[in-house]
N, C-alpha and C positions, 0 to 999 in steps of 0.2 A: 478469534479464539487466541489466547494468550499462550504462549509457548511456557513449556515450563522445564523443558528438558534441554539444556546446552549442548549447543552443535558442539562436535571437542574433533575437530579436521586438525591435522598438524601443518604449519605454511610452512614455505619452504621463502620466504617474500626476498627479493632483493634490496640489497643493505644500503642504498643509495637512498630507498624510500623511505622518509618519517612521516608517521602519523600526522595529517592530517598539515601537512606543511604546504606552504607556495611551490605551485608549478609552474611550468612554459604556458607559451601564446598557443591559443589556436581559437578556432572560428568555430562559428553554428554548426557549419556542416561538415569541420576536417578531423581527421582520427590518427592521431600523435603515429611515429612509427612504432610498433608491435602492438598499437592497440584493437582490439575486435572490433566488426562491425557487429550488429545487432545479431544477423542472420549467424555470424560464428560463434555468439557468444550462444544461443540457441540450440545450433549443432553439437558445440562441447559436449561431451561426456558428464556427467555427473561425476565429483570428486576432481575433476581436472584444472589445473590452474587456468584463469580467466583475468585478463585484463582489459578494462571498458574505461570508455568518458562518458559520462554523462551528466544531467543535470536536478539539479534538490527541486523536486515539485514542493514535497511538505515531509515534515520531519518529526516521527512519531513518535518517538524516549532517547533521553540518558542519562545513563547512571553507570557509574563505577569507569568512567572514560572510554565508554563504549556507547554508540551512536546507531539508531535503526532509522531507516530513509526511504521513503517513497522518492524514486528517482525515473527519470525519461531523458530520449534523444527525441530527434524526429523519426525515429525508423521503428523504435518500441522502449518498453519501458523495464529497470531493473530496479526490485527491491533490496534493498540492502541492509542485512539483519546485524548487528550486533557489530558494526566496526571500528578498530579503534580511532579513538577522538577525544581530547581534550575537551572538558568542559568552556572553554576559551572561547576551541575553533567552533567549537558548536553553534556557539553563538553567528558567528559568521556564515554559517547556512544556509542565508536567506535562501528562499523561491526564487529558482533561477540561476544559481549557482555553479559554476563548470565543476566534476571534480572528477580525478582520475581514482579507479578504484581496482585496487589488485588484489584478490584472495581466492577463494574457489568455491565454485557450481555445486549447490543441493539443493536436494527438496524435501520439502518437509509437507507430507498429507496433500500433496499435489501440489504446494507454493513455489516452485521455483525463484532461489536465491543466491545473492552470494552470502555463502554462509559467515559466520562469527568468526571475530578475528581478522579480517580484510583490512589494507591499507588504506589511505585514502589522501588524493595530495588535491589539492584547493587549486583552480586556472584560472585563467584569465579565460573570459568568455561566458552569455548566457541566452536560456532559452527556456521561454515559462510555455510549458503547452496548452492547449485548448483540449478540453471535454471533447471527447469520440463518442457520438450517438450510439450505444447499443442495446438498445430498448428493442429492436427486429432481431436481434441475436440471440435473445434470453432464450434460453430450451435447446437452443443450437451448438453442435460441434465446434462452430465456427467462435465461438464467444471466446474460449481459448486463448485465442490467437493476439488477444485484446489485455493477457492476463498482467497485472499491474499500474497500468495506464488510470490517466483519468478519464473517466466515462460518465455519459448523463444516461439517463433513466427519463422518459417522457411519456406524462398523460396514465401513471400507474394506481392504481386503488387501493388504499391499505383493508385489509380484510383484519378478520379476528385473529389475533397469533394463537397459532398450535404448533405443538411439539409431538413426536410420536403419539400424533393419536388424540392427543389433551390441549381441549381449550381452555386458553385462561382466561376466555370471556374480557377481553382489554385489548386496545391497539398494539399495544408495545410490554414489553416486561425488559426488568431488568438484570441482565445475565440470562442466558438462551430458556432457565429454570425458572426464571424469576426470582433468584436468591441474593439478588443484592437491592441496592437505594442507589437513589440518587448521592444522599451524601455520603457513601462509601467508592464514588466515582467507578460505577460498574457500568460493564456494554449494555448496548442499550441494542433489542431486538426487535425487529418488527416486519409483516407478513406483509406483502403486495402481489399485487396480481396486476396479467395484462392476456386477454384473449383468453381467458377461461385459466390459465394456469399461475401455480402462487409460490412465490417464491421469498425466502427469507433473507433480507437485509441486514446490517449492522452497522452501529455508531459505536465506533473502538474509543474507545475513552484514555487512553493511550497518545490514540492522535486525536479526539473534541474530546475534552472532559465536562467536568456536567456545568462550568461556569457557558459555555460557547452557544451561541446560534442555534446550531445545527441541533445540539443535545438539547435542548428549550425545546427547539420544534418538534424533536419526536415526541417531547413529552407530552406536547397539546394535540397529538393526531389523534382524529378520531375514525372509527369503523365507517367506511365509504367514502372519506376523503380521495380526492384527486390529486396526485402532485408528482412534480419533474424533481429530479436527484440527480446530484451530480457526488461523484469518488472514486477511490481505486477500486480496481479489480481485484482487488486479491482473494485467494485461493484457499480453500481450505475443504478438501473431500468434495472438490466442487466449488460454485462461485460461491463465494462471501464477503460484493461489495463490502467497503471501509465509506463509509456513508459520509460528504464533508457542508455536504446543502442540502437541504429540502425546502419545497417553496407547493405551500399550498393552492391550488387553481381556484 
């Protein structure tokens, strides 16, 4: 689901930091001094200043010098909405990426973020994670805990998508209503089940747009297809995988 309202948090950022500049050494597993570990960054308050390291898994828009980042450590994972960045540095973003990132804790419709406006300085250092199995999770409290990360999906069935109630007689639609195309580059929706229960997916066109892999694929599933997924977690009134694989069985 596409944000449409600007987080507007005022920083308060320390003036040593520029946008999206070179920083110090550090390693896979060491956290600069005053930086949080995972579990702090966690605890914070909502609206409280937060300082993290971590690393660019995949990088989902920019525009206006402002940067949105699926990001992970090894201990969990932070999305990073709206930070500033040079279309330059952006470039530089590759998968794997170290980057320090300073601005402040929200959530938006249950996504925990660092909100819009965050700093962000480029390290020395990287680390590309692996897919976390939570296909046993789906329905569970526990899925939570997982929220942002990259995660696979295994052995699920795509069913008919419906929406409150209304089938649209089709695998997948486009936009949760079916109100957009392909060629207008809209998310791509689509219903899977595992153990009797069915759960709605997404391909953010954002991060796959409709030239990619992944968006091709959904567009060929058919009702009763079997297949493993891998993407984030993200959150939205609930899970709402960010879909970045699909591979039919």
């Amino acid at each position: 689901m596409k944000k449409t309202i600007a987080l507007t948090l005022a920083l308060s950022l320390a003036l040593s930091l520029t946008a999206c500049g070179k920083g110090g050494n550090g390693g896979a597993d060491e956290k600069s001094e005053g930086v949080m570990t995972y579990a702090e960054y966690m605890d914070a308050a909502l609206d409280s200043e937060v300082v993290i390291e971590t690393y660019v898994q995949a990088k989902q828009s920019w525009w206006e010098d402002k940067a949105t980042l699926y990001t992970q450590d090894q201990d969990g994972a932070y999305f990073i909405y709206n930070a500033v960045c040079s279309e330059a540095d952006y470039a530089k973003l590759t998968p794997g990426t170290k980057i320090k990132v300073t601005g402040y804790k929200a959530e938006w419709s249950g996504e925990v973020e660092v909100a819009e406006g965050a700093s962000i300085e480029i390290q020395d250092g990287s680390y590309t994670a692996s897919a976390t199995d939570v296909t046993d999770l789906l329905g569970k409290d526990e899925l939570i805990d997982h929220q942002n990360k990259l995660v696979s999906f295994k052995g699920m069935t795509v069913e008919t998508y419906e929406k409150d109630g209304e089938s649209f007689d089709c695998a997948f639609v486009y936009n949760d209503d079916n109100s957009g195309s392909a060629d207008s580059n809209s998310d791509l929706y689509f219903n899977v089940s595992k153990d009797g229960q069915t759960y709605t997916f997404c391909v953010e066109s954002y991060l796959c747009d409709s030239s990619t892999d992944v968006y091709k694929a959904v567009e060929n599933l058919k009702v009763g297809d079997t297949v493993d997924m891998e993407g984030f977690l993200y959150w939205y009134n609930g899970a709402n995988p960010h879909i970045t694989s699909v591979s039919v069985k």
